[in-house]
N, C-alpha and C positions, 0 to 999 in steps of 0.2 A: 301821648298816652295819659289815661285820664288816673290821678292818683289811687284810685281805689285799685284799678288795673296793676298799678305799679305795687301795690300791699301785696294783692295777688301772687304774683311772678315770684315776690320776693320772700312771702311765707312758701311758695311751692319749693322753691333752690332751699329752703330750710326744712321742710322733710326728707329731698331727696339729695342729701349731701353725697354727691359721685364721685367721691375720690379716690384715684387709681387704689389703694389699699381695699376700699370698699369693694371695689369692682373686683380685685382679687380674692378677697376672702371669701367672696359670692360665688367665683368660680373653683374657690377649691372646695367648697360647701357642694356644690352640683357635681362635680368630680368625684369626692369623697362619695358620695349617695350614691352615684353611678355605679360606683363600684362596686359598693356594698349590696345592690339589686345584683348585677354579676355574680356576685360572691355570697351567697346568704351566708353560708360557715362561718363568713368574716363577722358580720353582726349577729347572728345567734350562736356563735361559738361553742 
């Protein structure tokens, strides 16, 4: 792998930090919303 390739990779893994917390607050975010389209009462109250 040619170095420039390798700056690449390794600024990409430093936007997209996937760490299981991440990944779950993402899914309680999509949940939450989900619900709240189910539920309009719930967010215009």
């Amino acid at each position: 792998m040619k170095n420039s390739e390798k700056r690449k990779a390794n600024s990409e893994k430093n936007i997209f930090p996937f760490s299981p917390s991440v990944l779950r607050q993402a899914q309680d975010v999509v949940s939450s919303s989900n619900y709240a389209i189910r539920n309009p009462q719930f967010v215009y109250g």
